[in-house]
Structures are given as structure tokens and as C-alpha cells.
N, C-alpha and C positions, 0 to 999 in steps of 0.2 A: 778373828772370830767371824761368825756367817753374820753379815746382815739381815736386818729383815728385809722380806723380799713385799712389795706392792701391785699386787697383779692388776690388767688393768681391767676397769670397769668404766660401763658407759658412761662419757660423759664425766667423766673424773677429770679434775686439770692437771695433775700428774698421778703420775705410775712408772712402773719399770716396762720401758717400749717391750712388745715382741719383736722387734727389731736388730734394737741393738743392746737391750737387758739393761738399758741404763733408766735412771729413775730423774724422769724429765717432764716439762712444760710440755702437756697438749692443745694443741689447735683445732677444734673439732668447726667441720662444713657438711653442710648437706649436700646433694649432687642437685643439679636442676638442668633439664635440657628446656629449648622452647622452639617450635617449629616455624617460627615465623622469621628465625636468624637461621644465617647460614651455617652456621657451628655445626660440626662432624659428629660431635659425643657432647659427654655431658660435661658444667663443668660444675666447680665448687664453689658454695658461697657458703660464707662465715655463717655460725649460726648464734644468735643474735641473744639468746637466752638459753644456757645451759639444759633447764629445764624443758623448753619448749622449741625445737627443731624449727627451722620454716616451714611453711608448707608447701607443699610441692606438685604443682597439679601436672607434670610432663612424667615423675618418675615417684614411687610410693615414696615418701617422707623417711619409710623406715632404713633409708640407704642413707650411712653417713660414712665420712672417713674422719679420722683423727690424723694429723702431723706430728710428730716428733719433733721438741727444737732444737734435739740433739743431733740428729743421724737425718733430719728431713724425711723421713722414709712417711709413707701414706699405711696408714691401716684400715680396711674397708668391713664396716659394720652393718649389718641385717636384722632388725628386730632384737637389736640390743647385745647383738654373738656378732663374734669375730667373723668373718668370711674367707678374710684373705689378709694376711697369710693363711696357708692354713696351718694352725697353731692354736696356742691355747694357753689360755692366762695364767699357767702351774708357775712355782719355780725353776731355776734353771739347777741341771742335777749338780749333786756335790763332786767338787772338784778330787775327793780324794777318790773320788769312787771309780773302780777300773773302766775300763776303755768299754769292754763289752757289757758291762752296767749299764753306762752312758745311753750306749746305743739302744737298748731294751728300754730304756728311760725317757729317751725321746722319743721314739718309735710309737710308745703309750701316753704319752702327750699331741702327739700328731690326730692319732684316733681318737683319740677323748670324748670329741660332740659325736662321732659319727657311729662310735661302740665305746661308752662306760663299761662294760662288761668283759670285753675283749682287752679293755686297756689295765683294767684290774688284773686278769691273767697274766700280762705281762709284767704291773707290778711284782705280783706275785713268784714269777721268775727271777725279777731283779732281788728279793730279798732272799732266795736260795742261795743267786751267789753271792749277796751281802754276807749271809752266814758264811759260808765259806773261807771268807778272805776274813774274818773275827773269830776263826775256831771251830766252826760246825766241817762237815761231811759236806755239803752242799748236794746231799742226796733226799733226805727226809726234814723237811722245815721243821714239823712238830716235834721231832727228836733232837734236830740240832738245837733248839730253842732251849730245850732242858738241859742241855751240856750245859750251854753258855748261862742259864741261870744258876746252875751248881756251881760251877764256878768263881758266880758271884758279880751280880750285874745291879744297877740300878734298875729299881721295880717299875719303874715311866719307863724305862726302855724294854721289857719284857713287854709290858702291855702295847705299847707300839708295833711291835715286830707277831704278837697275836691278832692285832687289827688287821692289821696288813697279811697276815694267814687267811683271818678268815673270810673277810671281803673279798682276798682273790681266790680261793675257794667256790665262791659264789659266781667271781668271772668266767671261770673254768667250769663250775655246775651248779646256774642258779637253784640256790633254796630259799631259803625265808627271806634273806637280804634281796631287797630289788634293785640292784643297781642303775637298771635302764631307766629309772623313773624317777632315780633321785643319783645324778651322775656327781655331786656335791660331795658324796661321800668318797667317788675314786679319788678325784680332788685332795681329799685330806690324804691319800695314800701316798701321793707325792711329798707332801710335807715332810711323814713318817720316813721316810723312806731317806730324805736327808737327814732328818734328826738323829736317825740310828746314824750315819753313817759321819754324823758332827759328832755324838756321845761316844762313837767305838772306834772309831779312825782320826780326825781331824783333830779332837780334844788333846788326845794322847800323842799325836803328831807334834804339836805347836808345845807341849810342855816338854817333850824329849828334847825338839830342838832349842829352844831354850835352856834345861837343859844344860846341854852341850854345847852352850856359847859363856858359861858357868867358865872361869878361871882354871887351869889345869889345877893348881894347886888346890882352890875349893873341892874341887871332883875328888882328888885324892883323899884329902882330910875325909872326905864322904865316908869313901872307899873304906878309911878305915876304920871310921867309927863302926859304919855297921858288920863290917868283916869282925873285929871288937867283939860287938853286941853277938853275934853266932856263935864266936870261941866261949862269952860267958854262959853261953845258954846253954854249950856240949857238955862246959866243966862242969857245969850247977848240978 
């Protein structure tokens, strides 16, 4: 099943690195140069109280990095955002979800600080061809939405997959929804976006393969109770 995912925030002592997506111990330091040493750049010193950064009179205070004490890798923070990598504290997409998902997935996590609005469109792309690979056309999201609820869907995952309609909607032609100014909500569209793809793909995945590790002989008895159950329902 999906873990929860812990995106990281400032100042937090663990989370799941942008590095290497593992949910690990951080080491957070401030940078500090001083011109009176010969030192080329800046370096890092520990920062001594969570809350309260050192202060730093050669470089703004607001430049911190975090460590990994998983992967070692530095993460380089600005006024409380990521900088570098450049990346962005979403989850990492669902594993069932095709190749070209993926890529439309992280493409609109890379954008994220830089355009909420443009990374929402491309949500928005990525749930077309969600629909797709779960039943729809992967041509009209509003319509495909209706199949797959005739069909006969959980109501949390309708409403999920209208969210994520309409927010990208708004990416592609702001209206009422302001994305630029509250990018928290594309945010949730990453979530959404794996949750349909846990409830429609990954759920149904992990029960068929199990499943199918089921005793031949169980399978069969299956087989024909409900083969059974059909012949009494034609005769009835």
C-alpha cells in the first residue's frame, strides 16, 4: 500500500529528502562567509536552535541548507522555499501510473513556485490520461468522468478527479480560482492525482495479484461456485 508521504518543511528534523524520497534525519546550518579569513565561499555552521537560525551579518540569515543523513545530499533554502534543488515538496507520482504521466507529473512539480497555474494545466493533462488508462476516451475529462461514475465508482474518488478538473481548468483559463496566490491548492492536486491512481489502478493491482498467488485448486472451487451461481440465475 502507498505510504504516507512527509513533504519537507523548514526546519523540520525529518521528512522525505527531495533527494533521494527517503524519510530521514535532517541537519539544518546556516551559510556564513567572513572577510577577514581567507576562505573562497561560504561555509555552514550548525544552527544552534531550530527555531532561531544564527545570525549572519556576511550573507542574509535567510539562506539555510538542510543534510540528509540518508543520501548526505545538501538542500539549499531561501526565505523558508526550496532553491535548489529545483523541486518541490509534492509527492513522488504513483508507481502504477504510465511513463508519460510521470513525466507530465514531474515536469508540474518542477514548475510549481515558479507557475501554480501552468503546473495545474498540466495536472490537468495528467488526469485526462489517468482517465484513459481507467475507462474514459482520454479526449473530454467531463465526459469521461461520467462514464466512469455510471459505471460505478466510489464518490471520494469522483470528487477528486472534479477537483483536479476544475483547478486545472483555472490553469489553463484563470476564473474565480486564484491559483497564483494560493499555489497550496495545486499542491493538493498532486495528492489527488495519486489517490485516483491508488483507488483505480494500484488497489485493484495488489488484490488481483494476490489474488492469483490463491492455491490453483482454491481458484477453481471459485471458478465454480460462481459459474454455479450464473447457471442458477439463467435457470431461475
Amino acid at each position: 500500500m502507498i505510504k504516507k508521504h512527509y513533504p519537507p518543511e523548514y526546519l523540520d528534523q525529518k521528512f522525505h529528502c527531495v533527494r533521494c524520497n527517503v524519510y530521514a534525519k535532517q541537519f539544518w546550518s546556516t551559510l556564513k562567509t567572513d572577510y577577514r579569513t581567507k576562505s573562497s565561499g561560504p561555509i555552514a555552521v550548525p544552527v544552534l536552535k531550530t527555531k532561531n537560525p544564527l545570525r549572519n551579518t556576511e550573507l542574509p540569515e535567510s539562506y539555510v541548507v538542510s543534510k540528509c543523513d540518508h543520501c548526505n545530499e545538501f538542500t539549499v533554502w531561501h526565505d523558508s522555499k526550496i532553491i535548489f534543488p529545483r523541486s518541490t515538496s509534492v509527492e513522488v507520482p504513483n508507481e502504477d501510473l504510465t511513463e508519460e504521466i510521470k513525466v507530465l507529473y514531474n515536469e508540474a512539480a518542477t514548475i510549481l513556485n515558479d507557475s501554480p497555474r501552468a503546473a495545474a494545466a498540466l495536472l490537468r493533462l495528467s488526469l485526462q490520461l489517468l482517465l484513459k488508462e481507467v475507462g474514459g476516451k482520454g479526449r473530454n475529462i467531463d465526459a469521461d468522468i461520467k462514464v466512469i461514475v455510471a459505471n460505478g465508482i466510489d464518490p471520494q474518488i469522483q470528487k477528486a478527479m472534479d477537483i483536479v478538473r476544475v483547478f486545472g481548468n483555472n490553469g489553463a483559463h484563470p476564473g474565480e480560482i486564484q491559483l497564483k496566490e494560493d499555489p497550496t491548492l495545486v499542491k493538493k492536486m498532486f495528492e489527488l492525482i495519486n489517490f485516483i491512481a491508488t483507488k483505480m489502478i494500484t488497489s485493484k493491482r495488489e488484490i488481483d495479484d494476490l489474488f492469483e498467488s490463491l492455491p490453483e485448486g482454491a481458484k477453481e472451487a471459485i471458478n465454480r461456485r460462481d459459474n454455479g451461481a450464473e447457471t442458477e440465475k439463467s435457470n431461475g
